[in-house]
Backbone as XML, in Angstrom:
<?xml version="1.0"?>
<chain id="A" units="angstrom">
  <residue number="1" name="UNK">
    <atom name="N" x="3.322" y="9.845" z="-30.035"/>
    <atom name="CA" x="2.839" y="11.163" z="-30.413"/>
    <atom name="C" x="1.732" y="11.591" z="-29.452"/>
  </residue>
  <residue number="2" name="UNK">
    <atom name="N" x="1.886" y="12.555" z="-29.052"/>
    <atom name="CA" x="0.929" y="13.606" z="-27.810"/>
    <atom name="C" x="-0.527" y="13.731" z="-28.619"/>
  </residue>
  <residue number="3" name="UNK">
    <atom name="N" x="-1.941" y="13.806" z="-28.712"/>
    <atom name="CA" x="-2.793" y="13.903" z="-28.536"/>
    <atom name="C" x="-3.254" y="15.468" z="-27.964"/>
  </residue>
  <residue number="4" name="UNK">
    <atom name="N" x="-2.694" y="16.338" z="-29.008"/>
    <atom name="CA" x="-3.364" y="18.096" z="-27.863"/>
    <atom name="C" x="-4.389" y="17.954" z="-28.398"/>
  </residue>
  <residue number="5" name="UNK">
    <atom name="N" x="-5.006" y="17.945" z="-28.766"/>
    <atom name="CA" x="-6.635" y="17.659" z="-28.482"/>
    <atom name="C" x="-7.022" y="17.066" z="-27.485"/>
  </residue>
  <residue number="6" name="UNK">
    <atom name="N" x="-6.956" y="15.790" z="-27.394"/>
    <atom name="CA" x="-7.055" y="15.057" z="-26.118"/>
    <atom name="C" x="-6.714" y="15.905" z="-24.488"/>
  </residue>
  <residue number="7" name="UNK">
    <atom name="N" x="-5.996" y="16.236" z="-24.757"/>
    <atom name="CA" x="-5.137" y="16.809" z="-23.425"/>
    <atom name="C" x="-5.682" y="18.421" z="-23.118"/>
  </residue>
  <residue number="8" name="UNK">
    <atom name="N" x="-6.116" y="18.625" z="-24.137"/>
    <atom name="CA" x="-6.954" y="20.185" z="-24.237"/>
    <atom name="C" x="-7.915" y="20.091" z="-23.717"/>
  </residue>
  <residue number="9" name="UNK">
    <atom name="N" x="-8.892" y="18.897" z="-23.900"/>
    <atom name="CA" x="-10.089" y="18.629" z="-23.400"/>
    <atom name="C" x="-10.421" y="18.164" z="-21.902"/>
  </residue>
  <residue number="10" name="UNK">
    <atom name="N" x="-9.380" y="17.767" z="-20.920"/>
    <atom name="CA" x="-9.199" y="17.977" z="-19.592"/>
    <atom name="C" x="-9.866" y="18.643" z="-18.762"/>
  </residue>
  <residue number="11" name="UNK">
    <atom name="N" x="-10.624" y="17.901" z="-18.421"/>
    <atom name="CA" x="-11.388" y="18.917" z="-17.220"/>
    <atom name="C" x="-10.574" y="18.994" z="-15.817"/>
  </residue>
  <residue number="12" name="UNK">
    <atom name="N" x="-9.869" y="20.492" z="-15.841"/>
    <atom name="CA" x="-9.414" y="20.708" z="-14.243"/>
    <atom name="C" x="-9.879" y="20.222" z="-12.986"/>
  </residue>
  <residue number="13" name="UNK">
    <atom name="N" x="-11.802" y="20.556" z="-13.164"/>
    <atom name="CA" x="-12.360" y="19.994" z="-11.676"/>
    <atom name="C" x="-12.306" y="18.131" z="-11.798"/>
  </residue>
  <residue number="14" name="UNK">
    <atom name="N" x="-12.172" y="17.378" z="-12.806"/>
    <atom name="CA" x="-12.084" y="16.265" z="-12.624"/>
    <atom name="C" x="-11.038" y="15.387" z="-12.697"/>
  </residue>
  <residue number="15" name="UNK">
    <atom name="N" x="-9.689" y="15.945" z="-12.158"/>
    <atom name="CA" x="-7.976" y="15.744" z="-12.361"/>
    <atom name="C" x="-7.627" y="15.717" z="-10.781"/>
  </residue>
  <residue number="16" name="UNK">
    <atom name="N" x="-6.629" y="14.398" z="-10.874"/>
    <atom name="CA" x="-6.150" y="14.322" z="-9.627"/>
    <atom name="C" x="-4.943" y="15.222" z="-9.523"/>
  </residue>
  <residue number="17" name="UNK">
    <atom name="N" x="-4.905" y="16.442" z="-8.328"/>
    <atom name="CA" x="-4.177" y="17.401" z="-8.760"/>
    <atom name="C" x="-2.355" y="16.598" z="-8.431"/>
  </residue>
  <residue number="18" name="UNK">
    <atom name="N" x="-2.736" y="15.730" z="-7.896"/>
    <atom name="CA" x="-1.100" y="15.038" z="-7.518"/>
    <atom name="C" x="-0.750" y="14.670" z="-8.877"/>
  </residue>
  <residue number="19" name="UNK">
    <atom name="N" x="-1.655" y="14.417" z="-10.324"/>
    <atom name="CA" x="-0.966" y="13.661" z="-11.431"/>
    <atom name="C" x="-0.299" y="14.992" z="-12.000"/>
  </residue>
  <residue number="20" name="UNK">
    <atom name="N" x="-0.748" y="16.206" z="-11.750"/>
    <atom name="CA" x="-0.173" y="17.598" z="-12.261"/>
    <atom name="C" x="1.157" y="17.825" z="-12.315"/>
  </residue>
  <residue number="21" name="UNK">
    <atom name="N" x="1.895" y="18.157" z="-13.203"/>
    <atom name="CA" x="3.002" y="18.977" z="-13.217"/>
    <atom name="C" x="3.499" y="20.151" z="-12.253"/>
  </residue>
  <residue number="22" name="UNK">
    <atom name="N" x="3.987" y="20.372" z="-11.232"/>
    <atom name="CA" x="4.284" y="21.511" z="-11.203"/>
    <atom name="C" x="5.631" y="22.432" z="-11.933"/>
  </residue>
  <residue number="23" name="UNK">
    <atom name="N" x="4.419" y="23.830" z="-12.518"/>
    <atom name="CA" x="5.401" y="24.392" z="-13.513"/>
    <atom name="C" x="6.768" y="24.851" z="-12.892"/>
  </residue>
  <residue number="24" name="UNK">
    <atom name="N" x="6.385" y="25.095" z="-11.538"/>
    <atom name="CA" x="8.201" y="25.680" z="-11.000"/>
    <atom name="C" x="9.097" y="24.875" z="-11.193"/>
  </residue>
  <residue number="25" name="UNK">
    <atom name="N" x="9.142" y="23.313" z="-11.402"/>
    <atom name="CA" x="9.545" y="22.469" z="-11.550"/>
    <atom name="C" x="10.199" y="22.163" z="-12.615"/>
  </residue>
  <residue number="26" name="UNK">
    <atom name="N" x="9.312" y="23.136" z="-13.742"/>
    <atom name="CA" x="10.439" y="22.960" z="-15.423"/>
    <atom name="C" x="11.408" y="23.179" z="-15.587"/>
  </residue>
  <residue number="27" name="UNK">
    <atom name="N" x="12.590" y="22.952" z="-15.858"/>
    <atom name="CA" x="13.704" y="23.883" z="-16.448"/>
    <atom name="C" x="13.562" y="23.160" z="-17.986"/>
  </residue>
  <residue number="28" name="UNK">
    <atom name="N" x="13.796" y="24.278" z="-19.243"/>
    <atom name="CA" x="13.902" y="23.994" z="-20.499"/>
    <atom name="C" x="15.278" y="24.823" z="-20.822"/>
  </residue>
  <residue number="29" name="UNK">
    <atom name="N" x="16.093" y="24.088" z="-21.664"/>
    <atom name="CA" x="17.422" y="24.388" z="-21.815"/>
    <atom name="C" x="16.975" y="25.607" z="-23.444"/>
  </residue>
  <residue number="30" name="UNK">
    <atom name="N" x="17.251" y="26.975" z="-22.216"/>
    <atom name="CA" x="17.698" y="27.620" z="-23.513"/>
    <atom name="C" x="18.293" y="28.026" z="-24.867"/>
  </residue>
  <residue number="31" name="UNK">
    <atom name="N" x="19.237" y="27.084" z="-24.731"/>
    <atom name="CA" x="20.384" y="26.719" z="-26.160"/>
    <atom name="C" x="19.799" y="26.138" z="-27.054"/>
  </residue>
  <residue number="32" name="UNK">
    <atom name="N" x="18.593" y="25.524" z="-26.785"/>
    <atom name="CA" x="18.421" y="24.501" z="-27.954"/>
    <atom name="C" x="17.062" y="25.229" z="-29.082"/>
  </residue>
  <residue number="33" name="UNK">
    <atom name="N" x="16.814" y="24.875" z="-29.942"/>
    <atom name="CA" x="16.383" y="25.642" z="-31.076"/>
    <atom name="C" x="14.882" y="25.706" z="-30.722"/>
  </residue>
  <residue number="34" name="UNK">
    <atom name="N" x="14.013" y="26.622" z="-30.908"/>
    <atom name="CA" x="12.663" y="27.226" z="-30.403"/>
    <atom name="C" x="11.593" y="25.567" z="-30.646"/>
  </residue>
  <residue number="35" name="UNK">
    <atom name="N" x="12.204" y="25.160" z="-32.126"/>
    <atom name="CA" x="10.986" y="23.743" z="-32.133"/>
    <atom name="C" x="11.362" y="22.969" z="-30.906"/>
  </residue>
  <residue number="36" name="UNK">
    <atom name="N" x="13.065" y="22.706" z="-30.334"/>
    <atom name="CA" x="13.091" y="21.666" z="-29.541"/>
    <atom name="C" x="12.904" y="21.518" z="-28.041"/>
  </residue>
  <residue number="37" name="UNK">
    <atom name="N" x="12.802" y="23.340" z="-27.988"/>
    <atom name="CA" x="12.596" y="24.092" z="-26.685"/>
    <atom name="C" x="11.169" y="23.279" z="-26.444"/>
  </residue>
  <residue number="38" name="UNK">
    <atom name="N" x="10.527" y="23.651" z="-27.258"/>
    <atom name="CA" x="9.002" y="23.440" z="-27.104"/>
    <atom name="C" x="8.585" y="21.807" z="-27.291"/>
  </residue>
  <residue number="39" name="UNK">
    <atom name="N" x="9.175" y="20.741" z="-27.763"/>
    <atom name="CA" x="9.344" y="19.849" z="-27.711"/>
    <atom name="C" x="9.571" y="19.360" z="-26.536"/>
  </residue>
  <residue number="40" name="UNK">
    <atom name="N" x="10.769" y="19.806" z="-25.773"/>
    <atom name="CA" x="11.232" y="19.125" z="-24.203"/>
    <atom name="C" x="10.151" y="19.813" z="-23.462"/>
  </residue>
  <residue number="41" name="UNK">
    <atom name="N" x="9.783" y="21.019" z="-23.577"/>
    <atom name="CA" x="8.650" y="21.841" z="-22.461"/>
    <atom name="C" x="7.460" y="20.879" z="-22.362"/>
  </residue>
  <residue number="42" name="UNK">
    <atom name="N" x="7.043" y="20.089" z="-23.267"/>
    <atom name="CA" x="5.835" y="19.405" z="-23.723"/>
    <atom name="C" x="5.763" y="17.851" z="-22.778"/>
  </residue>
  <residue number="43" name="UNK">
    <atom name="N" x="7.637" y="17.406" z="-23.517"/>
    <atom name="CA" x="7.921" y="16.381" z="-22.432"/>
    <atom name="C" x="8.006" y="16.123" z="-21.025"/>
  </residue>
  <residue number="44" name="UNK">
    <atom name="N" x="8.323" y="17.508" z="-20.393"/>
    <atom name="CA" x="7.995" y="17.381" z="-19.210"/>
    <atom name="C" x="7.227" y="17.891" z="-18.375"/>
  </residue>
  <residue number="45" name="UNK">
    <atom name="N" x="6.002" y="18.568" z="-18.907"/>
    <atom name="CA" x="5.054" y="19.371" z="-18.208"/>
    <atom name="C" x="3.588" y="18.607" z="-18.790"/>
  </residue>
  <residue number="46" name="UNK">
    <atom name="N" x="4.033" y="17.462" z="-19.570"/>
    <atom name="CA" x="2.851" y="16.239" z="-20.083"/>
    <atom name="C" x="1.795" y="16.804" z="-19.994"/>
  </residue>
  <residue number="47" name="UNK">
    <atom name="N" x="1.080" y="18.390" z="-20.267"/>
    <atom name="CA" x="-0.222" y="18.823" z="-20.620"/>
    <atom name="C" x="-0.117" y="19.789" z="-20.640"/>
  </residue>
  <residue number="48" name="UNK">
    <atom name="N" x="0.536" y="20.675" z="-22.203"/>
    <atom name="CA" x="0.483" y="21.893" z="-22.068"/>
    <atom name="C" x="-0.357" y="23.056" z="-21.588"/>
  </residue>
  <residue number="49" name="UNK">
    <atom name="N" x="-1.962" y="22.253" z="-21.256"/>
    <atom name="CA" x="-3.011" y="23.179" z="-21.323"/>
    <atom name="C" x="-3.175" y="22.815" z="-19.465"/>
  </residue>
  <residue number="50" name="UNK">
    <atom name="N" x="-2.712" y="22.026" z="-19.040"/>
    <atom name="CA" x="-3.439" y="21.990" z="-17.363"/>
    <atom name="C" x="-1.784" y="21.761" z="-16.847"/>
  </residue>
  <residue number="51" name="UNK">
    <atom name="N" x="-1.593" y="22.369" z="-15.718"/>
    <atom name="CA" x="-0.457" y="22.108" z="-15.002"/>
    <atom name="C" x="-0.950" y="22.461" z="-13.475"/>
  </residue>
  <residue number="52" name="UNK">
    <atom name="N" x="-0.050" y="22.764" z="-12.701"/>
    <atom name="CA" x="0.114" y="23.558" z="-11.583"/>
    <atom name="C" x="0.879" y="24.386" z="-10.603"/>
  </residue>
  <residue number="53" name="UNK">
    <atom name="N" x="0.766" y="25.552" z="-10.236"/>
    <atom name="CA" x="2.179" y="26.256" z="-9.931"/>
    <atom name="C" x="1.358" y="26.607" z="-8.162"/>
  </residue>
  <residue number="54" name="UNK">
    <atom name="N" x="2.868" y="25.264" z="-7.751"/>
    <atom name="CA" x="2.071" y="25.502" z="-6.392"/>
    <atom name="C" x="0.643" y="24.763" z="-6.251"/>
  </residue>
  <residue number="55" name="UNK">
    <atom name="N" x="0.437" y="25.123" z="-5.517"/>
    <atom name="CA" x="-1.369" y="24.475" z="-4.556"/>
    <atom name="C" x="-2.443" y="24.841" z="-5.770"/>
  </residue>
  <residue number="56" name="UNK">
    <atom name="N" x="-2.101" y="25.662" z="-7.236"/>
    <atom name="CA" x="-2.975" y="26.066" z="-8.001"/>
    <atom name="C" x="-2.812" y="25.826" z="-9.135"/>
  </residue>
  <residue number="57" name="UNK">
    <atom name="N" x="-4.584" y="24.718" z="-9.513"/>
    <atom name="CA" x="-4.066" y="24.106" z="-11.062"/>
    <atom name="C" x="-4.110" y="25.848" z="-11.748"/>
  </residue>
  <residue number="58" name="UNK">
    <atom name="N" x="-3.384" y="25.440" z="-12.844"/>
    <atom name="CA" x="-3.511" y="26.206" z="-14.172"/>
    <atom name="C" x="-3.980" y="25.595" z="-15.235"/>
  </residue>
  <residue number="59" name="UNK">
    <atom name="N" x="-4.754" y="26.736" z="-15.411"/>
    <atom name="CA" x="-5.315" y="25.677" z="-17.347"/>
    <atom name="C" x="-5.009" y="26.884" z="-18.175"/>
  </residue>
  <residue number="60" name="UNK">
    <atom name="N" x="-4.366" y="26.454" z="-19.633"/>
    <atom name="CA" x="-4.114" y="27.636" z="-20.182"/>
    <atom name="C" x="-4.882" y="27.267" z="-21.528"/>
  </residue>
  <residue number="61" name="UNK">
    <atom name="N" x="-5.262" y="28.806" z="-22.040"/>
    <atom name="CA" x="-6.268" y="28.783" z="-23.183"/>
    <atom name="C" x="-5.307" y="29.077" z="-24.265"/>
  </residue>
  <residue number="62" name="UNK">
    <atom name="N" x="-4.999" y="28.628" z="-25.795"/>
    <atom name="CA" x="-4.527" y="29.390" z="-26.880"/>
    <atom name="C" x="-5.417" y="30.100" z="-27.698"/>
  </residue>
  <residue number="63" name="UNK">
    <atom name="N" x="-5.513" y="30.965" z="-28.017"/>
    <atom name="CA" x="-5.964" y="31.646" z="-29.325"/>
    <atom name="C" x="-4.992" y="31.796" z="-30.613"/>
  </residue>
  <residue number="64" name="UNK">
    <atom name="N" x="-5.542" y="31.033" z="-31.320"/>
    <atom name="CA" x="-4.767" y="31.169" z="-33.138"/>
    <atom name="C" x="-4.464" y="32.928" z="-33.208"/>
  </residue>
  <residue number="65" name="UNK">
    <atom name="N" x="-3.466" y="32.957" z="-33.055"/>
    <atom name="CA" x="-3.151" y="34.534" z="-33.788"/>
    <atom name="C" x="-1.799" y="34.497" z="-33.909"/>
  </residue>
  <residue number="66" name="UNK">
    <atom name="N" x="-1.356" y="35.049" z="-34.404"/>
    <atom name="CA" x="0.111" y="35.276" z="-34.521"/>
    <atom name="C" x="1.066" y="36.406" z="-33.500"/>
  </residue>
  <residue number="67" name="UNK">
    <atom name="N" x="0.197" y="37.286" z="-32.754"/>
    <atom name="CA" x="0.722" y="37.671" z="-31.699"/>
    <atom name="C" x="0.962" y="37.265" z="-30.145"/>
  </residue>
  <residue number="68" name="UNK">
    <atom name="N" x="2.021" y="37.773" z="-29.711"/>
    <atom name="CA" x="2.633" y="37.279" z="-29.178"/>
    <atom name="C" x="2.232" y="37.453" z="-27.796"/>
  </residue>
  <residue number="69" name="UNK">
    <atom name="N" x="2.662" y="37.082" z="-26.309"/>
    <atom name="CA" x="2.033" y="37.227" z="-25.563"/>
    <atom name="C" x="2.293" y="38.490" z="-24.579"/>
  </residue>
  <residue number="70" name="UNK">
    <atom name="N" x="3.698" y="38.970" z="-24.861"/>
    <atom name="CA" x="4.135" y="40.229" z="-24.818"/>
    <atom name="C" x="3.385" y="41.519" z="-25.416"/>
  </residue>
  <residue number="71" name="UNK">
    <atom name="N" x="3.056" y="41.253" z="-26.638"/>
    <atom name="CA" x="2.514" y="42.368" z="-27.459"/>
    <atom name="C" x="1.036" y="42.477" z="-27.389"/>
  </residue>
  <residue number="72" name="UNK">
    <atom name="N" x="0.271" y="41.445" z="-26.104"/>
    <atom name="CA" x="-1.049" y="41.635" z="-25.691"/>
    <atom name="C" x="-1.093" y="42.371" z="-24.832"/>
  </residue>
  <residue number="73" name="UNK">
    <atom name="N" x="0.072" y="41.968" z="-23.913"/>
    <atom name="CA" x="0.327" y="42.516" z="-22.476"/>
    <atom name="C" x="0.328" y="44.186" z="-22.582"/>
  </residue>
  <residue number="74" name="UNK">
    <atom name="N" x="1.651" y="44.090" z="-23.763"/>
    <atom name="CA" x="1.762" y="45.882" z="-23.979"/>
    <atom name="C" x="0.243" y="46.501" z="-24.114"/>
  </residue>
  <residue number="75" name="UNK">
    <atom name="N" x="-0.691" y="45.793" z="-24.998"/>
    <atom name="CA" x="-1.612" y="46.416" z="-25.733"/>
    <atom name="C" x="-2.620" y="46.533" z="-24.795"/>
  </residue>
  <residue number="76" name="UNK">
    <atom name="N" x="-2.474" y="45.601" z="-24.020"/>
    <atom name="CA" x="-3.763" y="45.860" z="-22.670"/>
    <atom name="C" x="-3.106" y="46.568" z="-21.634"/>
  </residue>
  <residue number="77" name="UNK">
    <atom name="N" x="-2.021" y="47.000" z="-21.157"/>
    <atom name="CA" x="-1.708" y="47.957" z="-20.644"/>
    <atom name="C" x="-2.013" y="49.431" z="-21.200"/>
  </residue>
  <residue number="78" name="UNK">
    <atom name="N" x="-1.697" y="49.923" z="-22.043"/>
    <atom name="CA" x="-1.355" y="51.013" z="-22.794"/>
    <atom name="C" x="-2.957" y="51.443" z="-23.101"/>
  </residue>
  <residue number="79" name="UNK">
    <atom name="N" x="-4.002" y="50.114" z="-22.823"/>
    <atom name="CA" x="-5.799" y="50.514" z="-22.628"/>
    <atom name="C" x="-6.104" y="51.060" z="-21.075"/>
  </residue>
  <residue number="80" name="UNK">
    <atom name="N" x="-5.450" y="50.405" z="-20.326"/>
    <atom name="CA" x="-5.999" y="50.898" z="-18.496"/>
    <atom name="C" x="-5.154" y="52.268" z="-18.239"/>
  </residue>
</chain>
């Protein structure tokens, strides 16, 4: 069992960027049901919150809400 806590708490500047994932690198099989999607995504990108796409880590933040990441996008567009 994965530890996201643990893995949340990752400090980017102190990660060897070679142990990183790169995200271009994922493929997740669309057919399979949204829990197991996210299950295999987990398995092979081993830190949902730090990866790297290309020469550049990524760290990604969640916020508890129930919206989606589309319907931020719209909503901060539709502000500029």
């Amino acid at each position: 069992m994965i530890d996201l806590k643990q893995l949340q708490a990752v400090n980017p500047d102190e990660i060897d960027r070679s142990e990183l994932v790169d995200i271009q690198d994922i493929s997740v099989a669309s057919h399979l049901p949204k829990e197991e999607r996210i299950i295999d995504f987990i398995k092979k990108i081993k830190n949902p919150y730090l990866c790297k796409c290309g020469n550049i880590v990524v760290q990604s933040v969640f916020e508890e809400t129930d919206k989606t990441l589309t319907e931020c996008l719209i909503q901060y567009l539709k502000m500029i």
